[in-house]
Each structure stands twice: as structure tokens, then as C-alpha cells.
N, C-alpha and C positions, 0 to 999 in steps of 0.2 A: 517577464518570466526568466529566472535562470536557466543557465545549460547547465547542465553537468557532466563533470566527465569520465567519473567513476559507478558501477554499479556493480552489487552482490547475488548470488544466488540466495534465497531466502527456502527456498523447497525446492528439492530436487524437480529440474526439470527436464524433463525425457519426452519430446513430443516431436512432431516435425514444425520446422521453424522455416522462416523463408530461406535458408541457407541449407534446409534437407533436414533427416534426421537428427537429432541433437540427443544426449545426455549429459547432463551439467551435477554434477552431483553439490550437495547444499556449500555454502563458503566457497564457492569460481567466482570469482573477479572477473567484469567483465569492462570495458569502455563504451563508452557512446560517441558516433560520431554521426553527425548532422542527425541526431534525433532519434539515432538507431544502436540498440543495443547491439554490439558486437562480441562475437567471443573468437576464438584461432581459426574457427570453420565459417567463419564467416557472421553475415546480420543475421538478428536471430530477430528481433521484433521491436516496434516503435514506442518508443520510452511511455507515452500515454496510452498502450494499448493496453487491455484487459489481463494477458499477458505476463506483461510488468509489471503491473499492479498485482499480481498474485504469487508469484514466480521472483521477482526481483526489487532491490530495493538499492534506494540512492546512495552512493559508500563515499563520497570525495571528504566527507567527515570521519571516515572509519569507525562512524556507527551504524550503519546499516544493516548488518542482524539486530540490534536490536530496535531500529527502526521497523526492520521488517517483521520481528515478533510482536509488536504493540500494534501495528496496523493490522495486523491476522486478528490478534488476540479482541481488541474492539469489536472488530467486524461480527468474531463469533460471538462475543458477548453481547450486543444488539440480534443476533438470529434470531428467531421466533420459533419457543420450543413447545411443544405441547403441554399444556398444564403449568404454565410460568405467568403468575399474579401479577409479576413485577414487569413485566418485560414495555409494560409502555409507559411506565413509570421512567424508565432507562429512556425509553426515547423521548419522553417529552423533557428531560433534561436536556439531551442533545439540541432539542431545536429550539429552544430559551438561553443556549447559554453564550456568549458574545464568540467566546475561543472558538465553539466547534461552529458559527456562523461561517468564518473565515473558510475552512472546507467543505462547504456543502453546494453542488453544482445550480448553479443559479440559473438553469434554462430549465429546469426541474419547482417549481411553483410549491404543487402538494405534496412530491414524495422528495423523500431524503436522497440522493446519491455522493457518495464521494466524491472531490475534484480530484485534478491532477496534484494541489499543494499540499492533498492530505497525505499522501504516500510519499512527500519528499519533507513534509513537515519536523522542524526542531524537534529534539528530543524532548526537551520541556514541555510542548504543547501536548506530544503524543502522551506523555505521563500523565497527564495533566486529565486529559479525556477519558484514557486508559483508569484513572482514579473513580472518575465522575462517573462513568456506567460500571465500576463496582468489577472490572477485571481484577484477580489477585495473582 
């Protein structure tokens, strides 16, 4: 697994964090150290938690917004919307297609979950996925 040593705000995030109250408004650059997001006030939360996956994204490439809008933007385009024909049509490309195999949590059998590689995943891949369930 890589480290990384850079991460982005991707949605404002204003919650309390293990370092107290936080508001990070969207584009704060934040560092990771031993595996914890950091920002001025302190660790704010652990690079694989739920968190960071919602909240922030990998930046040591300086594309992290728009890693972090293509990981949002999948996620809501696989939701499950009332009255949508299509929507497991979208997923059963996902789970046939070799790319999106690579992110998908493998202690998880029947249901689909994201891993930790998909939220830090190449832009390429994330386009790539982002094509394949029909994001525009």
C-alpha cells in the first residue's frame, strides 16, 4: 500500500474531528502523518475512515478535486433511485468489468463496497468507471 502525503478537502467539512471542532472549507490542503489526516488544529481522521472517503481526497498528484468529484459523482450514479429501469444494469457492469474488480472490498462476497484503492485511484481508472455507469 502506498502512503501518501498529501490530501484535499473535497466537501466542506465542519464536524467534530478527533482534534475538536473542525471547519475546513472545500480546497484545504491537508498532510497525512502515520496514516492520519492532519490539518493546523490538529489530526482530524484516519486516511481509511469513512471520513476521508467522503470528505477528502489524495492530492500528492494535484489532482484530488477532481479525484474527489469522480469518486462522489460514481457513488451517486450507482444510488438506487426510485423509478430507475437502469440502475442495475449500471451495476452489473460494475461487477463484470476487470477495472472496477481492482476496487471492490474483497471481504465483502455478495455486496459491492469500495476499497481503500478506489478513493486514491489514477485518474484514468476513475474516468474510466465514471464513463462505464453513464456519469456526465
Amino acid at each position: 500500500m502506498q502512503i501518501y502525503n498529501k490530501y484535499i478537502v473535497i466537501m466542506r467539512y465542519k464536524k467534530l474531528a478527533q482534534c475538536g471542532n473542525v471547519n475546513l472549507p472545500y480546497g484545504t490542503e491537508c498532510v497525512v502523518i502515520d496514516k492520519h489526516i492532519i490539518c493546523d488544529k490538529g489530526i482530524i481522521c484516519y486516511v481509511a475512515s469513512q471520513d476521508a472517503f467522503n470528505y477528502f481526497s489524495q492530492n500528492d498528484d494535484g489532482n484530488g478535486l477532481e479525484r474527489g468529484r469522480l469518486t462522489q459523482a460514481i457513488i451517486k450514479r450507482l444510488d438506487r433511485k426510485e423509478h430507475d429501469p437502469t440502475y442495475q444494469d449500471r451495476w452489473d457492469k460494475v461487477w463484470s468489468d476487470p477495472v472496477c474488480q481492482k476496487y471492490k472490498r474483497s471481504d465483502f462476497a455478495d455486496h459491492w463496497l469500495w476499497n481503500y484503492d478506489f478513493y486514491n485511484a489514477p485518474l484514468l481508472d476513475l474516468q474510466y468507471i465514471a464513463k462505464l455507469v453513464g456519469v456526465k
